[in-house]
N, CA and C atoms as an extended XYZ file, in Angstrom:
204
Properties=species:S:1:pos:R:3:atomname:S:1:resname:S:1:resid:I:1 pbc="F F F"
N       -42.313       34.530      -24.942 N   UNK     1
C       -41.783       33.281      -25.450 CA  UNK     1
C       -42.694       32.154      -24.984 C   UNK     1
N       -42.650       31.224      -25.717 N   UNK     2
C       -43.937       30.105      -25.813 CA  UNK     2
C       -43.247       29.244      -26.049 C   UNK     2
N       -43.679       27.875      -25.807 N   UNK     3
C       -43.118       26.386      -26.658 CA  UNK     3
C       -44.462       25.694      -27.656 C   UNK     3
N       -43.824       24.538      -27.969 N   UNK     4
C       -44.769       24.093      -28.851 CA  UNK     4
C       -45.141       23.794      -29.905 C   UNK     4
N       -45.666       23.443      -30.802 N   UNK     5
C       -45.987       23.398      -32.127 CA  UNK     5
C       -47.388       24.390      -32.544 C   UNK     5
N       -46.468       25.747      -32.924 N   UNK     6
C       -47.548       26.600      -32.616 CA  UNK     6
C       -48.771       26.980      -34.076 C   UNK     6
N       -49.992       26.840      -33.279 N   UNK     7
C       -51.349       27.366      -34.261 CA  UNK     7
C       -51.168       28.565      -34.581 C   UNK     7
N       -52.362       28.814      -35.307 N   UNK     8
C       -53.005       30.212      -35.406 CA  UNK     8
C       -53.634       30.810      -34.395 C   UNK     8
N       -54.229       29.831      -33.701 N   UNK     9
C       -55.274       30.021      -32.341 CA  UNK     9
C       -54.007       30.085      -30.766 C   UNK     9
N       -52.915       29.427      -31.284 N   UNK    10
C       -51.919       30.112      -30.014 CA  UNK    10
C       -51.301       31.083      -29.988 C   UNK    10
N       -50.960       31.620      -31.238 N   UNK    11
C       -50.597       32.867      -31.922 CA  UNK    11
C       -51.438       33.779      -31.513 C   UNK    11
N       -52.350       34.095      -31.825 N   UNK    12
C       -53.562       34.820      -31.005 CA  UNK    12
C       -53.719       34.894      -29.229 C   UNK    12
N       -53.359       34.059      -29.264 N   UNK    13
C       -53.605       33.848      -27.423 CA  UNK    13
C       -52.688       34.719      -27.056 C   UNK    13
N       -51.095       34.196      -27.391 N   UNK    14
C       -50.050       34.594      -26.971 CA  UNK    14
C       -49.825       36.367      -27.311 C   UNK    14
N       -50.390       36.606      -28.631 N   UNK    15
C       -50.609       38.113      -28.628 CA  UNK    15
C       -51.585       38.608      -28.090 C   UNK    15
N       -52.288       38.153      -27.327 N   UNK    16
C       -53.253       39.256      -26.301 CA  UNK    16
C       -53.211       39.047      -25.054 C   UNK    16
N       -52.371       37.986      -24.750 N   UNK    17
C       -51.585       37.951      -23.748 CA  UNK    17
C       -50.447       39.024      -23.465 C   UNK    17
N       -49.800       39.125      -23.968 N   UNK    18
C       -48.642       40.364      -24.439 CA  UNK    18
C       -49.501       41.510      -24.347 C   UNK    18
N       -50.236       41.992      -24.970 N   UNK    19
C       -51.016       43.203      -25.115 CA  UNK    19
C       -51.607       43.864      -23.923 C   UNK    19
N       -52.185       42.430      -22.848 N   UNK    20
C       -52.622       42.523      -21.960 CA  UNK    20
C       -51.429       43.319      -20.842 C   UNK    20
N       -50.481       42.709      -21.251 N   UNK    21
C       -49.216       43.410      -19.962 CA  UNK    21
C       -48.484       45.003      -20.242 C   UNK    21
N       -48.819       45.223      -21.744 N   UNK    22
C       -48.080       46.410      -21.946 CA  UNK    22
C       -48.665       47.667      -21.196 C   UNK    22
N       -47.827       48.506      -20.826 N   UNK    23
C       -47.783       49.590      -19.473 CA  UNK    23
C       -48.367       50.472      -20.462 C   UNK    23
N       -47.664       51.218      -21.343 N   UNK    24
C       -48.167       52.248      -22.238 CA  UNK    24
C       -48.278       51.560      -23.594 C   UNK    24
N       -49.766       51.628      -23.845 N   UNK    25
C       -50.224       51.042      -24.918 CA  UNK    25
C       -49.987       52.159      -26.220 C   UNK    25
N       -50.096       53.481      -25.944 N   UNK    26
C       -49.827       54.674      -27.095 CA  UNK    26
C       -48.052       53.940      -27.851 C   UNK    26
N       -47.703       53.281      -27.239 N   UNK    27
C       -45.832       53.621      -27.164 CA  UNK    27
C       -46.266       52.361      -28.259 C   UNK    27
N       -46.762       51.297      -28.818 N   UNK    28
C       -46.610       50.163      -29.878 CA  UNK    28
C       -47.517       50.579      -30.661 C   UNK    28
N       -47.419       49.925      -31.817 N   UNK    29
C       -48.427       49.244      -33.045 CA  UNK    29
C       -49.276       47.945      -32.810 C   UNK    29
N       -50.405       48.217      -32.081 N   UNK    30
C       -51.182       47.124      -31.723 CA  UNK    30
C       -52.052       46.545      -33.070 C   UNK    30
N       -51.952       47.413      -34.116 N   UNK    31
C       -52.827       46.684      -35.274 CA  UNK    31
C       -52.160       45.407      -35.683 C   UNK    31
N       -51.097       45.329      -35.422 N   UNK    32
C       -50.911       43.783      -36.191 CA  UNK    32
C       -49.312       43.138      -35.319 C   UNK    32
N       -49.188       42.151      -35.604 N   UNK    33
C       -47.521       41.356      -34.547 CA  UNK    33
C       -46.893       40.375      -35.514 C   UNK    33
N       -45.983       39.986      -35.192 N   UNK    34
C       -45.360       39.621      -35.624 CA  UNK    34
C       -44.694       38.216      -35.278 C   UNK    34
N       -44.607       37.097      -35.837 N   UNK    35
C       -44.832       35.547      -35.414 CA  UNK    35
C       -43.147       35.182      -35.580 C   UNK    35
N       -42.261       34.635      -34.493 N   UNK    36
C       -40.762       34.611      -34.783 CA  UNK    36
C       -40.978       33.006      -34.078 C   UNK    36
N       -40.898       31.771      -34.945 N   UNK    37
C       -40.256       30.804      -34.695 CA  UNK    37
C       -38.567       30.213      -34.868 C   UNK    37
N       -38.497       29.456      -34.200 N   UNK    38
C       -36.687       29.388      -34.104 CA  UNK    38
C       -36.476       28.095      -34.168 C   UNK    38
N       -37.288       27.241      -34.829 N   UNK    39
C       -36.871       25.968      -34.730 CA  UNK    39
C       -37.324       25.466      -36.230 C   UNK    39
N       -36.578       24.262      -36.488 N   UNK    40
C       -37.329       23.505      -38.258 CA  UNK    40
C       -38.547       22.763      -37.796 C   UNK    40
N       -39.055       22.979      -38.610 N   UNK    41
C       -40.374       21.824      -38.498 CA  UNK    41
C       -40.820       20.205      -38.210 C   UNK    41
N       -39.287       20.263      -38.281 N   UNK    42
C       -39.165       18.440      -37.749 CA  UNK    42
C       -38.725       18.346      -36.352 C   UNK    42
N       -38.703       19.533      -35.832 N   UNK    43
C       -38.409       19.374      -34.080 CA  UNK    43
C       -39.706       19.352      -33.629 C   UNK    43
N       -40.113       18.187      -32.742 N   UNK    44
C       -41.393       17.800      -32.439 CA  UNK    44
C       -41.203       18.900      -30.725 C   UNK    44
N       -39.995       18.676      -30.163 N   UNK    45
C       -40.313       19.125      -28.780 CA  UNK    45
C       -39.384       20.041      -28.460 C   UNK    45
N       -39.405       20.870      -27.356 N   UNK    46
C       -38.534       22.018      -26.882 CA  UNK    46
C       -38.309       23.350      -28.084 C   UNK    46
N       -39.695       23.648      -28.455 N   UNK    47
C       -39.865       24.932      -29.356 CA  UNK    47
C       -39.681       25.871      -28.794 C   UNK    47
N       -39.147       26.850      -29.293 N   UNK    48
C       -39.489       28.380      -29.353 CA  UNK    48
C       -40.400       29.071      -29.920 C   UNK    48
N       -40.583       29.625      -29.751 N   UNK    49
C       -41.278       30.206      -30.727 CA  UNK    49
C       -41.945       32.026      -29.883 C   UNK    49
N       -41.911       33.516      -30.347 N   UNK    50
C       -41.895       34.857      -29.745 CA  UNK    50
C       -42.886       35.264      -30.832 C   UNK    50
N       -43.611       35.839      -29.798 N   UNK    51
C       -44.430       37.202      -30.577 CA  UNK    51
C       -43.959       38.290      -30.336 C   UNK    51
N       -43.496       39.366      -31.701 N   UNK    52
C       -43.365       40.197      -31.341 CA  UNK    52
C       -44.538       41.775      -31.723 C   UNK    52
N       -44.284       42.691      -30.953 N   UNK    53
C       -44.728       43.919      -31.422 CA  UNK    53
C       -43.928       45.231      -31.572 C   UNK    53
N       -44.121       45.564      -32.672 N   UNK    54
C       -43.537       46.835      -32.933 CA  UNK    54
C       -43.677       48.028      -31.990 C   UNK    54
N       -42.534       48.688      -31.115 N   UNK    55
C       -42.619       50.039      -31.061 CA  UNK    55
C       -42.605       51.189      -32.119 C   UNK    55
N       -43.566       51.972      -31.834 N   UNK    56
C       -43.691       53.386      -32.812 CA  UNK    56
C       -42.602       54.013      -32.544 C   UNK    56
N       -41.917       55.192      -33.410 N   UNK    57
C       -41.132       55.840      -33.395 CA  UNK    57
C       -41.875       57.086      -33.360 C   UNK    57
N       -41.359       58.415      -33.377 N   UNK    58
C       -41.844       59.549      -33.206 CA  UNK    58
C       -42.651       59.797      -34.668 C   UNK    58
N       -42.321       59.437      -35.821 N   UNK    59
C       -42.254       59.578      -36.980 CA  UNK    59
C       -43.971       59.093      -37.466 C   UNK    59
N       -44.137       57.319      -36.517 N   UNK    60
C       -45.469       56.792      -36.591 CA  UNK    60
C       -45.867       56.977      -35.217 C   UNK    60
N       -46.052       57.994      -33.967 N   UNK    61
C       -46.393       58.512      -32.933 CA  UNK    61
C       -48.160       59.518      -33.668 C   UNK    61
N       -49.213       59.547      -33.080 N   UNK    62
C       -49.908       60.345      -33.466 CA  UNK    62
C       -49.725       61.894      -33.384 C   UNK    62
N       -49.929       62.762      -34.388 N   UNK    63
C       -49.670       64.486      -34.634 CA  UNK    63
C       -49.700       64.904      -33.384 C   UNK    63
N       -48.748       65.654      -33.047 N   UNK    64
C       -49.408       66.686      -32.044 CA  UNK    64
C       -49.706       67.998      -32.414 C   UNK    64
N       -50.500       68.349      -32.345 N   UNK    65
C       -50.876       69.973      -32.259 CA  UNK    65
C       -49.647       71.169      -32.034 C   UNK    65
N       -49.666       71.941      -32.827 N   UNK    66
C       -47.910       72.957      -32.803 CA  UNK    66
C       -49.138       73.749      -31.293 C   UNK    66
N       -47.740       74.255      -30.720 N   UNK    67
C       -48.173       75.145      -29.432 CA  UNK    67
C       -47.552       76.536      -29.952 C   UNK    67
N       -48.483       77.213      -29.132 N   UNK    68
C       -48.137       78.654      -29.745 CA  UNK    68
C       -47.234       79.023      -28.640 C   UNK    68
């Protein structure tokens, strides 16, 4: 979570910021995030604004190899 009147260029920050902290990187979808503001555009101050990232499910998890 961030404040602000947010860019493209804080959007970016703030997602590789995030990226930077995740423990197991296999466990998300790092190709792309997702931008969640919570405020109208005429609120100049006390923004919200979340990046999020998708966890994979088993379904988008990479193949594993069958064991014999």
């Amino acid at each position: 979570t961030f404040g602000g009147m947010a860019k493209d260029a804080d959007w970016k920050r703030e997602f590789e910021a995030l990226k930077s902290k995740i423990e197991n990187p296999d466990d998300v979808d790092l190709s792309e995030y997702h931008r969640a503001g919570y405020d109208p555009p005429f609120k100049p101050f006390n923004r919200r604004n979340e990046v999020w990232i998708v966890k994979k499910t088993s379904s988008m998890a990479e193949p594993q190899s069958p064991t014999d």
